[in-house]
TORKOL-4160 file (C-alpha; in steps of 0.2 Angstrom, whole numbers, padded with zeros to 4 digits, m for minus):
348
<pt num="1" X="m0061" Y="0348" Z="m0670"/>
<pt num="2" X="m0063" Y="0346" Z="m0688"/>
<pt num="3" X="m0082" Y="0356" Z="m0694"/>
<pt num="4" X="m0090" Y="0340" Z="m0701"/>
<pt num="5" X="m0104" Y="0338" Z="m0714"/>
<pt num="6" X="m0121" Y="0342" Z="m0708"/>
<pt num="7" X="m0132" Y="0326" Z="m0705"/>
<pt num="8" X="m0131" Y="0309" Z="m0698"/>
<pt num="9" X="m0143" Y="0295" Z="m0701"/>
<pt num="10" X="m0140" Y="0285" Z="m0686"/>
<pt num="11" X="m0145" Y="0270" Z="m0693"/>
<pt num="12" X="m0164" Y="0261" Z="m0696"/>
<pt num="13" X="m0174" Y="0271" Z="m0707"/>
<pt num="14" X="m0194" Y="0268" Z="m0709"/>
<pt num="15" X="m0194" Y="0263" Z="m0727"/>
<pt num="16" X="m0197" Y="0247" Z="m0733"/>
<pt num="17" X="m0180" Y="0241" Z="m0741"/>
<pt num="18" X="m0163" Y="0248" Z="m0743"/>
<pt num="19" X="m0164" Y="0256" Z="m0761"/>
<pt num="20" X="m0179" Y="0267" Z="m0756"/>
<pt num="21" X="m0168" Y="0271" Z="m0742"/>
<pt num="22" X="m0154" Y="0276" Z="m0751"/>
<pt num="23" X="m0161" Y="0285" Z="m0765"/>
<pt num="24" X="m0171" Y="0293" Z="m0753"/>
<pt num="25" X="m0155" Y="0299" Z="m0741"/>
<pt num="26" X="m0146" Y="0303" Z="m0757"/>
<pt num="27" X="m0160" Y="0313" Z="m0763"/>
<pt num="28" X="m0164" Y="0323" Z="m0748"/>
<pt num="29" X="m0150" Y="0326" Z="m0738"/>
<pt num="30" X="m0139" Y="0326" Z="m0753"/>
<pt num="31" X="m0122" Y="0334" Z="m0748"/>
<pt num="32" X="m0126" Y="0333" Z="m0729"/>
<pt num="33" X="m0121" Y="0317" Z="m0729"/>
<pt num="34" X="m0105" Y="0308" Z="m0726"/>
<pt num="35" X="m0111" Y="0291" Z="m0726"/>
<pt num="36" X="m0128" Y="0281" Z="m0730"/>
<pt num="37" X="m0136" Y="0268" Z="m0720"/>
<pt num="38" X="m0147" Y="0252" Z="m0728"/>
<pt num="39" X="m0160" Y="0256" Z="m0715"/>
<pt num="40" X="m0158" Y="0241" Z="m0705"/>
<pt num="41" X="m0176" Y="0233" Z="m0716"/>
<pt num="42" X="m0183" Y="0218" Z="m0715"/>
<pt num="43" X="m0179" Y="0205" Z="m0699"/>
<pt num="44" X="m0168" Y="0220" Z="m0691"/>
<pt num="45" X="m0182" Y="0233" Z="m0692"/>
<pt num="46" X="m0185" Y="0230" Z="m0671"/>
<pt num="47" X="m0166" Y="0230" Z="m0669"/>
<pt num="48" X="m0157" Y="0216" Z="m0660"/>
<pt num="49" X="m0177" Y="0206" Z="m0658"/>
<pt num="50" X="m0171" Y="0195" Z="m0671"/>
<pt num="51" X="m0159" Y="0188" Z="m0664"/>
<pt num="52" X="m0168" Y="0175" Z="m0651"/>
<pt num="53" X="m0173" Y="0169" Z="m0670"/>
<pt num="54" X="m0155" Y="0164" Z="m0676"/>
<pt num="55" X="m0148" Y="0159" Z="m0658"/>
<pt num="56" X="m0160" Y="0148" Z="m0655"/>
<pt num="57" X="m0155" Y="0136" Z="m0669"/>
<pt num="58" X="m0139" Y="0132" Z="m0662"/>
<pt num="59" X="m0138" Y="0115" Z="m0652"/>
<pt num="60" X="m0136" Y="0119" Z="m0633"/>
<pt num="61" X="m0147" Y="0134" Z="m0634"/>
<pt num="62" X="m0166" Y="0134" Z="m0629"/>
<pt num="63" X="m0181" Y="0146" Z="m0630"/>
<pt num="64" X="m0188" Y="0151" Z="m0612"/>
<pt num="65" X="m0207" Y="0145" Z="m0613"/>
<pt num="66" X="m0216" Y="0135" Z="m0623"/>
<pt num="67" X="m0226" Y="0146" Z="m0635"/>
<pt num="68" X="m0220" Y="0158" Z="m0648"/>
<pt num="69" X="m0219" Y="0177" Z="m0641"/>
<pt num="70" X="m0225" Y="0188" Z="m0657"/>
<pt num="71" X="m0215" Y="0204" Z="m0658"/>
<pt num="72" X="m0219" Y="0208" Z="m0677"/>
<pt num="73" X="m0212" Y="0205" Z="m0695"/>
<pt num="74" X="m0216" Y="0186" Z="m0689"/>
<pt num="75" X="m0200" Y="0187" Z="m0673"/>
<pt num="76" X="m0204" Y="0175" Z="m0658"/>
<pt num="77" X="m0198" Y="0185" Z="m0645"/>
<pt num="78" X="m0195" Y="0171" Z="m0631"/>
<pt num="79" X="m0177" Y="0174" Z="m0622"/>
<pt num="80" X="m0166" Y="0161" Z="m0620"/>
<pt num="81" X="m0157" Y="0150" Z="m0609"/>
<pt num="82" X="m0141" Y="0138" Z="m0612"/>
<pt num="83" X="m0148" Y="0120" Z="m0610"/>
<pt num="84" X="m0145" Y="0109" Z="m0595"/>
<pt num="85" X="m0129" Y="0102" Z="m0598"/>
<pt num="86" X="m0122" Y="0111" Z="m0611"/>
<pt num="87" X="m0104" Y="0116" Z="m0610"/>
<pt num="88" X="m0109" Y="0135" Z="m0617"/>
<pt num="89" X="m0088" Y="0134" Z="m0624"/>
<pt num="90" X="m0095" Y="0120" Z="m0635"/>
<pt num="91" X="m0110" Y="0128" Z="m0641"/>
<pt num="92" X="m0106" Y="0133" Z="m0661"/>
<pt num="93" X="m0119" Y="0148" Z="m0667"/>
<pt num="94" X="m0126" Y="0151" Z="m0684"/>
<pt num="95" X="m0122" Y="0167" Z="m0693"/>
<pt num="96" X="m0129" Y="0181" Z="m0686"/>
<pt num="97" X="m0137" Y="0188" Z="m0702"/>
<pt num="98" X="m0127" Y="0206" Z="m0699"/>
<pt num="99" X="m0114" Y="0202" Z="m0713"/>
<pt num="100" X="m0125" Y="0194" Z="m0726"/>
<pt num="101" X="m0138" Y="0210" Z="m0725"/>
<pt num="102" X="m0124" Y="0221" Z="m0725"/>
<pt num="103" X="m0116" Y="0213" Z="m0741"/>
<pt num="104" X="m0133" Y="0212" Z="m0750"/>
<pt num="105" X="m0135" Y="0230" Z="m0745"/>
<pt num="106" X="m0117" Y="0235" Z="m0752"/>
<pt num="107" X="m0121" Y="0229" Z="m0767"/>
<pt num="108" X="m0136" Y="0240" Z="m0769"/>
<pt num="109" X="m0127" Y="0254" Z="m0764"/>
<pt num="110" X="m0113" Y="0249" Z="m0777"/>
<pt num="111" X="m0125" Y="0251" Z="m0790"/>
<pt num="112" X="m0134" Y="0266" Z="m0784"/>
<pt num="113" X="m0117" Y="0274" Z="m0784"/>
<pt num="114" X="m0112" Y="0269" Z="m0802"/>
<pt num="115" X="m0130" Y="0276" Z="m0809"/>
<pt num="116" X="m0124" Y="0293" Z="m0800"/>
<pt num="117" X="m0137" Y="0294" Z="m0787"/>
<pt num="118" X="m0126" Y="0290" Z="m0772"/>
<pt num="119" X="m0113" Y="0304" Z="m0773"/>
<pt num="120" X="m0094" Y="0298" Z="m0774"/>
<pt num="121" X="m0085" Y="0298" Z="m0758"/>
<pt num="122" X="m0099" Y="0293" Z="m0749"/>
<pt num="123" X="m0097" Y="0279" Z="m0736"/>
<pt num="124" X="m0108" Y="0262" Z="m0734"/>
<pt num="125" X="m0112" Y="0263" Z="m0717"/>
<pt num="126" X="m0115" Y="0247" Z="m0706"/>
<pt num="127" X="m0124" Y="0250" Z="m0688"/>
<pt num="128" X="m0121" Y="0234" Z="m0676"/>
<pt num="129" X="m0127" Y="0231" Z="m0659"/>
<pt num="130" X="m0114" Y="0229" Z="m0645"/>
<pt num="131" X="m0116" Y="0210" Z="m0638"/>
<pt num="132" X="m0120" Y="0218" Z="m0621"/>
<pt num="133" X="m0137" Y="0223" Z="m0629"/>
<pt num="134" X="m0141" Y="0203" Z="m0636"/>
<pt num="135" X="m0134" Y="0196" Z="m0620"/>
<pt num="136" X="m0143" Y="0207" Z="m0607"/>
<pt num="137" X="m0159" Y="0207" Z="m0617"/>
<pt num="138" X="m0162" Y="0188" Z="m0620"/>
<pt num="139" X="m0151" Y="0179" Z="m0608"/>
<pt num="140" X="m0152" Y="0180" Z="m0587"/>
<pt num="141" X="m0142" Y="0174" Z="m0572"/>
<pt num="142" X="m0126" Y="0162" Z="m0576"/>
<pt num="143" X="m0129" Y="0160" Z="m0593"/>
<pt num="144" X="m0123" Y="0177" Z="m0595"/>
<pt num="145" X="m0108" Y="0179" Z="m0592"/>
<pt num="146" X="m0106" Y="0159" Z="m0601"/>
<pt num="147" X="m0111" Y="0164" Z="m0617"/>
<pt num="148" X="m0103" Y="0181" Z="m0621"/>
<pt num="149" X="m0089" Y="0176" Z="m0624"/>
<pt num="150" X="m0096" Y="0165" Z="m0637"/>
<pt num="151" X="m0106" Y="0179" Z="m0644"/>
<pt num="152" X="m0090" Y="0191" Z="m0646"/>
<pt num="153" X="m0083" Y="0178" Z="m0655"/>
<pt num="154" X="m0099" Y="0180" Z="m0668"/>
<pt num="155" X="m0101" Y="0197" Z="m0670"/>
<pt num="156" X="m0082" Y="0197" Z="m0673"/>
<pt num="157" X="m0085" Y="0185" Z="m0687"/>
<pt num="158" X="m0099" Y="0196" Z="m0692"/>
<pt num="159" X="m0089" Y="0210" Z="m0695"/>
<pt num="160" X="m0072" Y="0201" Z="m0702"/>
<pt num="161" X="m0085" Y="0196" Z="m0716"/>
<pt num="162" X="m0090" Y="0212" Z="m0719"/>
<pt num="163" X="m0073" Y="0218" Z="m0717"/>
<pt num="164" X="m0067" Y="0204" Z="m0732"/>
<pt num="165" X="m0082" Y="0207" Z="m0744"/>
<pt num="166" X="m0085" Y="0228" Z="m0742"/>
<pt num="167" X="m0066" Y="0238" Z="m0747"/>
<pt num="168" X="m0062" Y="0247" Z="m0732"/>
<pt num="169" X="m0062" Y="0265" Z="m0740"/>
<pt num="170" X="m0080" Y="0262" Z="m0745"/>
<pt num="171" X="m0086" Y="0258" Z="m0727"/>
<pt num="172" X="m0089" Y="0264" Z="m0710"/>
<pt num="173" X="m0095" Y="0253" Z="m0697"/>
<pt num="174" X="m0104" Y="0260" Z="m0681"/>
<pt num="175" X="m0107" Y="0252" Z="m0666"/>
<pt num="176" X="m0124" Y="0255" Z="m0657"/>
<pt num="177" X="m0123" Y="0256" Z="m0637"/>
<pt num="178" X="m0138" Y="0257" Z="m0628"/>
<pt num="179" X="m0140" Y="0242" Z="m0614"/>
<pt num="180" X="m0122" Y="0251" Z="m0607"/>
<pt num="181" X="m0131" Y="0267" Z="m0605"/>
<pt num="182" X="m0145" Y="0261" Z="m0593"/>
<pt num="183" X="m0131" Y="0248" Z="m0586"/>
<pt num="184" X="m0122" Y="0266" Z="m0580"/>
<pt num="185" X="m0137" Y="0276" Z="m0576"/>
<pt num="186" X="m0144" Y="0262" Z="m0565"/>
<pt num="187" X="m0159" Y="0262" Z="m0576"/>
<pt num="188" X="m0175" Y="0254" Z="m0564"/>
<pt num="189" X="m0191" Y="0245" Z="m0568"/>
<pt num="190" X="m0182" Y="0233" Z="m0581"/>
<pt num="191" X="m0177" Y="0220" Z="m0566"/>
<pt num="192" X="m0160" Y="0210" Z="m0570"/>
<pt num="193" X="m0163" Y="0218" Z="m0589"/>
<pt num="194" X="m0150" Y="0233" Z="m0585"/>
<pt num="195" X="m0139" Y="0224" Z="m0574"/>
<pt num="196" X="m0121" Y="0218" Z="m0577"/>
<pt num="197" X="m0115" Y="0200" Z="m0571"/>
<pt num="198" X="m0095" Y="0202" Z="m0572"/>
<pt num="199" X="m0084" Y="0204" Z="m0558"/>
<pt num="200" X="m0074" Y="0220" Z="m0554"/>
<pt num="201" X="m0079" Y="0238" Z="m0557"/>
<pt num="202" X="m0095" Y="0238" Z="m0568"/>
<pt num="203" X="m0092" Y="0254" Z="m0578"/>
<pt num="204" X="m0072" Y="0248" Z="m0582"/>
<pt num="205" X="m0079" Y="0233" Z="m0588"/>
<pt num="206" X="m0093" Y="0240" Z="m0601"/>
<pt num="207" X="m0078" Y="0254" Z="m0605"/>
<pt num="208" X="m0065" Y="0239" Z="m0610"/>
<pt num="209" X="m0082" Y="0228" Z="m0619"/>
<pt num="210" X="m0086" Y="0245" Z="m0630"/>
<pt num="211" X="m0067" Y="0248" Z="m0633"/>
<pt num="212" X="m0060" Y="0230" Z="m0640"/>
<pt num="213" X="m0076" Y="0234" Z="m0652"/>
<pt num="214" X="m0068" Y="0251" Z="m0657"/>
<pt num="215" X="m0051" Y="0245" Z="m0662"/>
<pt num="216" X="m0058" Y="0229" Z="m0670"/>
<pt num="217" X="m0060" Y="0241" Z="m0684"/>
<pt num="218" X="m0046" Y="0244" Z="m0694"/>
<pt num="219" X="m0041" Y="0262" Z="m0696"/>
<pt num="220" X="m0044" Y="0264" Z="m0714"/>
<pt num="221" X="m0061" Y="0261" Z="m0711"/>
<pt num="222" X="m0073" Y="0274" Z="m0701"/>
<pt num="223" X="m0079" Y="0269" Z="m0685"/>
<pt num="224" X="m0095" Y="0276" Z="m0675"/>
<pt num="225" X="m0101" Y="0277" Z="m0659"/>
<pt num="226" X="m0121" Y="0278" Z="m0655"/>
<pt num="227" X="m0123" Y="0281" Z="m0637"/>
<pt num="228" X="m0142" Y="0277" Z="m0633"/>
<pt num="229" X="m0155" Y="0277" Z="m0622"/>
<pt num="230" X="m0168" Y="0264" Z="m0631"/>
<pt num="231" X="m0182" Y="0270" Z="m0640"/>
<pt num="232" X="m0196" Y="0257" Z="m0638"/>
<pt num="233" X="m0214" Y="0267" Z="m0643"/>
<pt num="234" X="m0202" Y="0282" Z="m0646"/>
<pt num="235" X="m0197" Y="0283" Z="m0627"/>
<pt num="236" X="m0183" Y="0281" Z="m0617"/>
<pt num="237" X="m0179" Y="0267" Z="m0604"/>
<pt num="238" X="m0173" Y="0280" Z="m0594"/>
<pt num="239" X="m0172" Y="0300" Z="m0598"/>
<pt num="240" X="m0153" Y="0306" Z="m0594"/>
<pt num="241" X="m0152" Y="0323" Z="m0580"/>
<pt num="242" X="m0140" Y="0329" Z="m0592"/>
<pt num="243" X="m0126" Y="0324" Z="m0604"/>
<pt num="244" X="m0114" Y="0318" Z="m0588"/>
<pt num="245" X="m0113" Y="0300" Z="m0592"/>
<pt num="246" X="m0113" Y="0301" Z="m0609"/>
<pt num="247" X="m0097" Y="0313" Z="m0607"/>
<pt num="248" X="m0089" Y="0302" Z="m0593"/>
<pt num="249" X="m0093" Y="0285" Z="m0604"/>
<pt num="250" X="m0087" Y="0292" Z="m0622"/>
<pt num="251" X="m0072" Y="0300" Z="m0613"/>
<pt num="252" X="m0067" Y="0285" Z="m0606"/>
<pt num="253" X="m0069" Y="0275" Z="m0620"/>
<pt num="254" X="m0058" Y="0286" Z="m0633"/>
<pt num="255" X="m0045" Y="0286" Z="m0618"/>
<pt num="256" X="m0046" Y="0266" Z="m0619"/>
<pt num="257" X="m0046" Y="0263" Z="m0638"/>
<pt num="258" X="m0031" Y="0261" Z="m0647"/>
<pt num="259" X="m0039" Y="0271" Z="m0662"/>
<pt num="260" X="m0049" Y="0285" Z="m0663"/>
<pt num="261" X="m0069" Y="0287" Z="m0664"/>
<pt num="262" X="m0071" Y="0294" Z="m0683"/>
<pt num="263" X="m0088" Y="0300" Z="m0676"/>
<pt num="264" X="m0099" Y="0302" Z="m0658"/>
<pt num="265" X="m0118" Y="0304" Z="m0660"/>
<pt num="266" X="m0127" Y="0309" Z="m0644"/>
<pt num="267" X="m0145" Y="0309" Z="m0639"/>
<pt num="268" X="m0153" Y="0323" Z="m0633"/>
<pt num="269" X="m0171" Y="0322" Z="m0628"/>
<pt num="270" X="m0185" Y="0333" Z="m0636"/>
<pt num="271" X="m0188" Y="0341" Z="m0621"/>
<pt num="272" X="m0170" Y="0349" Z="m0617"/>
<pt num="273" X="m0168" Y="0365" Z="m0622"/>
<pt num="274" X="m0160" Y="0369" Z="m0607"/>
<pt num="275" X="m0141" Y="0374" Z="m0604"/>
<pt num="276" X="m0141" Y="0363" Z="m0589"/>
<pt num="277" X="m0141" Y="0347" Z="m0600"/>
<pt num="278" X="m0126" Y="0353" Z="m0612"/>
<pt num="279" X="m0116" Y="0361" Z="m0598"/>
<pt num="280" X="m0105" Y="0343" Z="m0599"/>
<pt num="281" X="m0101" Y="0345" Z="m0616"/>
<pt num="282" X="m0088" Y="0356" Z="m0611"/>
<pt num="283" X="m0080" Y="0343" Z="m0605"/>
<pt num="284" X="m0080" Y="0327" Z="m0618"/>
<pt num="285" X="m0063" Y="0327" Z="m0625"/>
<pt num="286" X="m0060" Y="0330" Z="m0646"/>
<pt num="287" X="m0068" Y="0318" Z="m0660"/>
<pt num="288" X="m0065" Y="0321" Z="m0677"/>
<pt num="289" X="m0086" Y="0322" Z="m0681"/>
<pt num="290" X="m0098" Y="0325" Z="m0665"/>
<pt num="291" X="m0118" Y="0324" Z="m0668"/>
<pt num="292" X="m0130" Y="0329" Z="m0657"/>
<pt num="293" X="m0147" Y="0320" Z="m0659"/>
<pt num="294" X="m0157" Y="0336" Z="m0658"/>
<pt num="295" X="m0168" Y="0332" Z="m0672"/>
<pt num="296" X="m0186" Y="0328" Z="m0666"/>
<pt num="297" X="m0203" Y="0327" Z="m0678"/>
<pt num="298" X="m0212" Y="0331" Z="m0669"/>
<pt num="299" X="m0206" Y="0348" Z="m0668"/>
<pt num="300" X="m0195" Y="0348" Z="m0683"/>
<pt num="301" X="m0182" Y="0364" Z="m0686"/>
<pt num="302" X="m0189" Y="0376" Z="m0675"/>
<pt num="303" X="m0186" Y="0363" Z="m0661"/>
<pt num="304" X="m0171" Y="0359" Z="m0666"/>
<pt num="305" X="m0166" Y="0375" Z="m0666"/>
<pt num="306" X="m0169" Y="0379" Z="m0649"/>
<pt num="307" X="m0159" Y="0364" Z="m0644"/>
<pt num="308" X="m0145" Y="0369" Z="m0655"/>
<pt num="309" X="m0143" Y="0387" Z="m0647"/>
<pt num="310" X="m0144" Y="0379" Z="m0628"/>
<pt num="311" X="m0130" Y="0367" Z="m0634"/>
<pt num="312" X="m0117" Y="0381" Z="m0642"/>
<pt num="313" X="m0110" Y="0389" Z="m0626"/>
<pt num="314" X="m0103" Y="0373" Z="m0623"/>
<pt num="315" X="m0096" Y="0364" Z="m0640"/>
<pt num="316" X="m0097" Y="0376" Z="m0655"/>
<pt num="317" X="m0096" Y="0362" Z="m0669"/>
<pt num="318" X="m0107" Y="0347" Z="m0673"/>
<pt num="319" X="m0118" Y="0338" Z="m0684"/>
<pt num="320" X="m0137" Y="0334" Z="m0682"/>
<pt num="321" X="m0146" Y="0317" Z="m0683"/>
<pt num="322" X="m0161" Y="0310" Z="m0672"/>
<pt num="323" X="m0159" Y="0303" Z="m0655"/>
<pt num="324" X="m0162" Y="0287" Z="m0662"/>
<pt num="325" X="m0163" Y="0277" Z="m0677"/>
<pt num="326" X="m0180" Y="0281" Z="m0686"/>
<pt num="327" X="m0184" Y="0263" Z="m0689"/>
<pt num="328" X="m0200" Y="0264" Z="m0677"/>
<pt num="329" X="m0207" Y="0281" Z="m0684"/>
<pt num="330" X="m0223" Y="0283" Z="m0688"/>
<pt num="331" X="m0229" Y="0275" Z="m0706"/>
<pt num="332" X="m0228" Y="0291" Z="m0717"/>
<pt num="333" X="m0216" Y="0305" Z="m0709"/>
<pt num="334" X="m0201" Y="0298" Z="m0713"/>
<pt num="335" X="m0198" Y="0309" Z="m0725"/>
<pt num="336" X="m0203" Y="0325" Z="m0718"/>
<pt num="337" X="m0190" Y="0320" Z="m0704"/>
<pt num="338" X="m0177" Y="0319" Z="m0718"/>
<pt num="339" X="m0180" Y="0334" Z="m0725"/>
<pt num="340" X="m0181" Y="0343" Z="m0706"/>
<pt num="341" X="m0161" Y="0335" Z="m0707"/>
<pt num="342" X="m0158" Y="0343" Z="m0724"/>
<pt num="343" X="m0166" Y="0361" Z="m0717"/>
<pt num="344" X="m0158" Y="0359" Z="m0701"/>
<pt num="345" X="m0140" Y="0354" Z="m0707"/>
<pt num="346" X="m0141" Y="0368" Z="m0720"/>
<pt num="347" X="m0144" Y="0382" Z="m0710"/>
<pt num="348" X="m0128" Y="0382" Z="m0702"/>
């Protein structure tokens, strides 16, 4: 397994807009970086609760409720329900809104890069939610299983556009996974939110979702994988025993995928600096870049420290990020949980 550079940012950053973002990556984590996110601003700083927003403009699809659910940056967080009727096949979406941010984004980081602030050989890295996520989150019963195929078919357009407008040796695409996680650990208190609605063996069929993904990236162009357990007010939906599932779903997937992960981030809650937690790690098979989201703020290198040293019996090389994206983080310590990356990543 190839040592790789020391930091990942996986993917929202608290700053207000991609250029601060980028400058602010670029400035301190400078070399520790092998790619730079936009931060996921704007409409996508809660993640996927946009997306009721755009879906519920298309004809056939309704909100569930009659008044608005604020959830924030002015997002109605109502689920949604295909109407009475409606032949979900027929139903034509909008854009999405992934590939337009991503292309106004690139452009920023174009720029940045020819001003010398982005360092060259750096990649533009895109984070998109798995359709699992959008459908479990904002659709229930038969509608389910009616509409995602019609939501693939976006998120593929989604990433064909970016694929057109972004050169492929500029970009890396990472696909965040998190409603499959609690699907597999059986997550409880979330009612029919963590359940699957396909037929057949539940696990094979969020291996085959997760891997079309994978290889719908073209091979000159990085590809990621976020495994997640949610971080809604900084907690998980559910906190893993150990890194088991993770192991026996990323294992799964690589063996599925006709290409091969470029990287694997992990998440590794701030309380785990046991070996009991890593032990699995033995067992996840080769990626070119692993990272371990060992980095907490709340107890910045020292903690991360601790968690590194339980990890090492068991895999001897990886990178560092967050458990998370640091979208949600507290106003103000965004850059203090940078620069713990930078310290982190540079004591190795």
């Amino acid at each position: 397994m190839t040592q790789p550079q020391g930091a990942l940012l996986v993917g929202s950053v608290n700053f207000d807009d991609a250029e601060t973002t980028m400058r602010a990556a670029s400035e301190l984590l400078g070399g520790h970086l092998r790619r730079i996110p936009d931060g996921e601003v704007g409409k996508r700083f809660h993640w996927i609760m946009f997306q009721p927003d755009v879906l519920g403009e298309a004809e056939g699809i309704e909100r569930v409720g009659a008044e608005p659910i604020p959830f924030g940056h002015g997002l109605d967080a109502r689920g949604l329900r295909i109407a009475e009727g409606t032949d979900a096949a027929s139903i034509r979406l909008p854009a999405l809104g992934y590939a337009s941010a991503a292309i106004e984004s690139y452009a920023v980081f174009r720029r940045l890069r020819e001003e010398g602030v982005i360092a060259e050989g750096v990649r533009f890295e895109v984070a998109l939610p798995t359709p699992v996520a959008v459908i479990s989150s904002f659709f229930q019963g038969d509608d389910r299983a009616a509409f995602e195929p019609v939501y693939t078919a976006a998120m593929l357009r989604e990433l064909d556009e970016i694929l057109t407008a972004i050169p492929h040796d500029e970009l890396a695409v990472q696909w965040d996974v998190a409603s499959e996680m609690g699907i597999i650990e059986g997550a409880s208190g979330y009612g029919a939110l963590m359940d699957a609605w396909w037929d057949g063996d539940v696990f094979e069929g969020l291996v085959t979702r997760l891997a079309t993904f994978v290889d719908a990236v073209p091979t000159d162009v990085e590809v990621g994988v976020h495994l997640c357990y949610g971080d809604a007010g900084e907690h998980h939906f559910v906190e893993p025993t150990d890194t088991a599932n993770l192991v026996r779903y990323a294992n799964a997937v690589a063996a599925a995928s006709a290409r091969s992960f470029t990287w694997l981030h992990l998440p590794v809650p701030i309380d785990r600096d046991d070996l009991a937690y890593y032990a699995p790690l033995a067992d996840l098979v080769p990626v070119a870049e692993l990272y371990l989201g060992l980095v907490h703020r709340e107890d910045g290198a020292e903690g991360a420290a601790r968690r590194i040293a339980a990890a090492a019996p068991y895999v001897t090389q990886f990178g560092v990020a967050t458990e998370c994206g640091i979208g949600r983080a507290p106003a103000g310590s965004t850059e203090g949980i940078l620069r713990t990356h930078a310290e982190v990543a540079a004591a190795w």
